[in-house]
Structure formats: structure tokens, C-alpha cells
C-alpha positions in Angstrom: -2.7 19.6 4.8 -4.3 18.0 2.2 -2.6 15.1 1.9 -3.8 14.4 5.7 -7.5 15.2 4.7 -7.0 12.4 1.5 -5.7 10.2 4.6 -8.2 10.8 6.6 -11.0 10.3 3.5 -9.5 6.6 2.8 -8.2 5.3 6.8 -11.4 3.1 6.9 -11.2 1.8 3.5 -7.5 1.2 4.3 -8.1 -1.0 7.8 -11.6 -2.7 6.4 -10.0 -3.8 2.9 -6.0 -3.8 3.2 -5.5 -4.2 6.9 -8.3 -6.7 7.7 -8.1 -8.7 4.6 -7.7 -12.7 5.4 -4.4 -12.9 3.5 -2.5 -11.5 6.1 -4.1 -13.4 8.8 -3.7 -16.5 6.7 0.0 -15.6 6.3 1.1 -14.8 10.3 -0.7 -18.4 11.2 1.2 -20.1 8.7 -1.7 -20.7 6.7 -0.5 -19.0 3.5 0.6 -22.0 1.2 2.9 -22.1 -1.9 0.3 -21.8 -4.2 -1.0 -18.7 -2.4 2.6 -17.0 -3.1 2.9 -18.3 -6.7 -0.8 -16.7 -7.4 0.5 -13.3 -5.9 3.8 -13.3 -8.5 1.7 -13.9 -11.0 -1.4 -11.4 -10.1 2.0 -8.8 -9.6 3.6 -9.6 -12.2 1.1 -9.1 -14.8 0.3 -5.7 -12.4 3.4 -4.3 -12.4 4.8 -4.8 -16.0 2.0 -2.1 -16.9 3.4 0.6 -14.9 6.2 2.1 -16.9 3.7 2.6 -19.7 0.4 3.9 -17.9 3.1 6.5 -16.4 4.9 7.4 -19.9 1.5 8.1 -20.9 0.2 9.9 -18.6 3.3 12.4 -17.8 2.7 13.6 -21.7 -0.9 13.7 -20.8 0.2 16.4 -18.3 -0.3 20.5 -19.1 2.4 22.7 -19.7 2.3 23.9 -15.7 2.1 20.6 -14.3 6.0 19.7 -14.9 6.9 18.6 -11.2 4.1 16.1 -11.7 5.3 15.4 -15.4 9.2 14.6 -14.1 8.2 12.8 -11.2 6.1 10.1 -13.7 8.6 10.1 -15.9 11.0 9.0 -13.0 8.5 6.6 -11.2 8.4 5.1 -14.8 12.3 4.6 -14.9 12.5 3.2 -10.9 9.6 0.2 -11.7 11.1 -0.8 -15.6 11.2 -4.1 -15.4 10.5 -5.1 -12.1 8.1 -8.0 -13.0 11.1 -9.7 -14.1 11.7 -9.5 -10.2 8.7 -12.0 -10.0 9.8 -14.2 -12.7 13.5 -14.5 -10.8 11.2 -15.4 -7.8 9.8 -18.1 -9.0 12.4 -19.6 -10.3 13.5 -19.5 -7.0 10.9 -22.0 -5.9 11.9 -23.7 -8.5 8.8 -23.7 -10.7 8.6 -22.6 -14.4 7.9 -19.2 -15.1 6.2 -19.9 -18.4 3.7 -22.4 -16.8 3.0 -19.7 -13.5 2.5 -16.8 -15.4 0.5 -18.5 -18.7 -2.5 -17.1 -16.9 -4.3 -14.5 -17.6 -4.8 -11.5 -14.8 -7.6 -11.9 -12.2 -10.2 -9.4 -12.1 -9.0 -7.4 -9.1 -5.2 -6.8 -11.0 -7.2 -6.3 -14.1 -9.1 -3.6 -12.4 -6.1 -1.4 -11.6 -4.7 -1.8 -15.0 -7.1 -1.0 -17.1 -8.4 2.2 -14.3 -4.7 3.6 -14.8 -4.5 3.1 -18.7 -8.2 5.4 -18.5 -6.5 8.2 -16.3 -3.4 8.2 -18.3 -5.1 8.7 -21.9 -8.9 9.6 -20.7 -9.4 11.2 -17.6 -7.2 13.1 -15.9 -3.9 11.7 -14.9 -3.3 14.1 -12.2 -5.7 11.4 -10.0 -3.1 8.5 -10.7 -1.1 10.5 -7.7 -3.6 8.6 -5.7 -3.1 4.9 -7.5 0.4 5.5 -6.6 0.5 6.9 -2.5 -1.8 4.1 -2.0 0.5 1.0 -4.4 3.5 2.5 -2.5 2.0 2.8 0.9 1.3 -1.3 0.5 4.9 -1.5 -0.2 6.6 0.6 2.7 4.1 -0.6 5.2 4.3 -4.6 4.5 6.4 -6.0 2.2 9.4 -6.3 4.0 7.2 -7.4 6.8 5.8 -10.2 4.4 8.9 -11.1 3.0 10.2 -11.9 6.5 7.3 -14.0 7.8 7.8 -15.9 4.2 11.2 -16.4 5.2 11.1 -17.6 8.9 8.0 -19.4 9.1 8.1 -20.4 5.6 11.2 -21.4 5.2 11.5 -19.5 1.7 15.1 -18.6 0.8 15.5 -14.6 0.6 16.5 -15.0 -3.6 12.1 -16.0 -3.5 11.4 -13.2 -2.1 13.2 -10.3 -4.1 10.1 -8.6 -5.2 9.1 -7.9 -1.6 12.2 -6.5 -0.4 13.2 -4.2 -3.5 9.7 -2.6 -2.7 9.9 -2.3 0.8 12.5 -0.1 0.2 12.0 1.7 -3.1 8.3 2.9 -2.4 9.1 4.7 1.2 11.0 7.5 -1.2 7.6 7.7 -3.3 5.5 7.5 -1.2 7.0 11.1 0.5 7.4 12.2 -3.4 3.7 10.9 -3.6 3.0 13.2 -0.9 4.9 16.6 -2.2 2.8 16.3 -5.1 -0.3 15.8 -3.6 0.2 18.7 -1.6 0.8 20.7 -4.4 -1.4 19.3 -6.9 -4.9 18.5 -4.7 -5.9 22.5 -3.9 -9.1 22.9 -6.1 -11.8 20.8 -5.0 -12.5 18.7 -8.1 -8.5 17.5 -8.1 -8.5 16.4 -4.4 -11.8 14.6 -4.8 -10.3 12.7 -7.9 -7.2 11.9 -6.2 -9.0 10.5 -3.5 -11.3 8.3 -6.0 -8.5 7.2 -7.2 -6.8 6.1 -4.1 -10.0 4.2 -2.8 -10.5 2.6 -6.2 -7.0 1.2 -5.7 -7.4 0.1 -2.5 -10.6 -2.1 -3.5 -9.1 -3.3 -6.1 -6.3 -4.1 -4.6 -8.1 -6.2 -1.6 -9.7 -8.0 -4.4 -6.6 -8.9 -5.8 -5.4 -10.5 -2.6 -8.9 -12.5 -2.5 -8.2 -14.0 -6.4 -4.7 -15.0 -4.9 -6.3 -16.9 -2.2 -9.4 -18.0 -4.1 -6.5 -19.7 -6.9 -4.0 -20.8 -4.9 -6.7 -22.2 -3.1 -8.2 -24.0 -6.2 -4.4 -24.7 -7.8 -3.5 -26.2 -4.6 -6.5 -29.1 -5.0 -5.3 -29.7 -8.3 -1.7 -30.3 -7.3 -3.2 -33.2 -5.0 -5.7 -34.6 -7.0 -2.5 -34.9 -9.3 -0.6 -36.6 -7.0 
């Protein structure tokens, strides 16, 4: 029940900034270059190395009642150590240099969810990062296996570059129903739900932006590689 109404709450934030954003259409019409995908292991990577920590802190953040919640961060935590090294193995797949990709500094949109989940974990209340997490996951389950197939046969990117996308695709369907047990049990007074929803919807426009700084710098990274040539 109330994981329906928090669906309901976010479906037009979902289609207008995740659905409808320009990276997926550049993407089916083949318009989706290398630099585009180097710019989104990099924007991930720098994402996703946070995660174990923002969820460690946050699960002893918890009260003394809220132990379903506590075990399932705790475990969330475990399941995404290490996966930015998952983008790293990527792009050596492409055969660039890690070090060079990734000397970067995060774009604003990543930037966004990181620090917003370091403030629920040790600041707000860390019950709302239920909602970060149904809506990362959700992304997972519902494209990245799509994406990493597109990248594959229209691309022609071997599978190895494309690791990230698949160990997602299938990890974050099991949280995204954990996502939604605890939801369910954890949204019933008013102020909770409407947090969890913030949450969610903060995510979600964060993450669209991320996928407009991965076109805006592959965009610009890809004039430099020419005017380098």
C-alpha cells in the first residue's frame, strides 16, 4: 500500500526525468559515443564507491526498533563493496587508462546524491535513504541490462566493457523487492512516507542530471580528442 502511493507520488518525475532523458534516445540511435560511456564510468564510479559507507553509517544511525532496516543496510553495504572497481575493469576494457578517466572530479548531478546520502546517514534521518535506494535500484533492474545490450550489438563493445551494467541488472531486482518490504513497513506515519518520497524524487533529479553531465562531457571530451588528432 504504501509503497504503491510513493509510486504513484514520483511516476511523473520518473517518465519526465529518467524515461525521457536524451541519453537513452541518444543511445537506441547509435548516437551515444565512446566518450559518452567513459563519462558515465567515471560519474558511477565516483557514485558508487560512496555507498558502502553512507549505508554503514546510517544503519548505526538507526533506533533500537528499526533492526530490519539496520540489517538490511548493513547487507546492501556488503552486496555494493567494491563495485566501482567494476568500472575501473570496464575501462580497461576499452582499453583506456583508468587513472587518466577517473582523474576527474565528480559532476554536480553525482555530487548531488552523494553528499544528500552522507546528510541522511549522519544528519537527517536515514530511514528516507530507503527512497535513494528503490529509486538507484529501480534504474538498475529496469535498464541496465537493457543498456548493456544495445552497447554491445550496436556498439560493438565486448561484454568484459560492460560488467558494471550487467552485475546490476541483476543484483538490484532482489533490492529493489527488499527496498519495498521495508518501505512498507517503515513509511506508516506521515512524516516518514513524505521523507522517503523526497528522498526518492531528489534521486531521481539528480540522477537525470547526472546523465546530462555525461552527455555534456563526453560531448566536450570528444572535441578535444579531435582537435588532438
Amino acid at each position: 500500500m504504501h509503497f504503491e502511493r510513493a509510486l504513484e507520488e514520483v511516476k511523473d518525475d520518473h517518465k519526465r526525468l529518467i524515461e525521457d532523458h536524451p541519453v537513452f534516445t541518444k543511445l537506441r540511435n547509435g548516437e551515444f559515443t565512446r566518450d559518452h560511456y567513459l563519462a558515465y564510468l567515471r560519474e558511477t564510479y565516483h557514485l558508487v564507491k560512496h555507498t558502502p559507507s553512507y549505508l554503514t553509517i546510517a544503519a548505526g544511525n538507526l533506533g533500537d526498533g528499526q533492526t530490519d532496516l539496520r540489517d538490511f543496510y548493513l547487507k546492501f553495504a556488503t552486496d555494493e563493496a567494491g563495485h566501482e572497481k567494476l568500472c575501473v575493469h570496464d575501462i580497461k576494457a576499452l582499453g583506456e587508462d583508468p587513472e587518466k578517466v577517473l582523474g576527474d572530479k565528480p559532476s554536480s548531478g553525482c555530487w548531488a546524491m552523494i553528499t544528500q546520502n552522507y546528510y541522511l546517514a549522519n544528519f537527517g534521518n536515514p530511514v528516507a535513504l530507503i527512497g535513494d535506494s528503490v529509486a538507484t535500484e529501480d534504474l538498475g533492474a529496469g535498464m541496465a541490462t537493457q543498456s548493456a545490450k544495445i552497447l554491445e550489438e550496436k556498439y560493438g563493445y565486448p561484454k568484459t566493457a560492460t560488467t558494471f551494467l550487467y552485475v546490476h541488472g541483476e543484483e538490484d531486482v532482489a533490492h529493489i523487492e527488499n527496498g519495498r518490504k521495508l518501505l512498507e513497513e517503515y513509511a506508516g506515519d506521515s512524516e516518514s512516507f513524505a521523507e522517503i518520497v523526497h528522498a526518492w524524487k531528489m534521486t531521481l533529479r539528480s540522477y537525470s542530471q547526472l546523465f546530462t553531465d555525461v552527455l555534456n562531457s563526453g560531448a566536450t571530451n570528444g572535441k578535444r580528442s579531435k582537435s588532438a588528432n
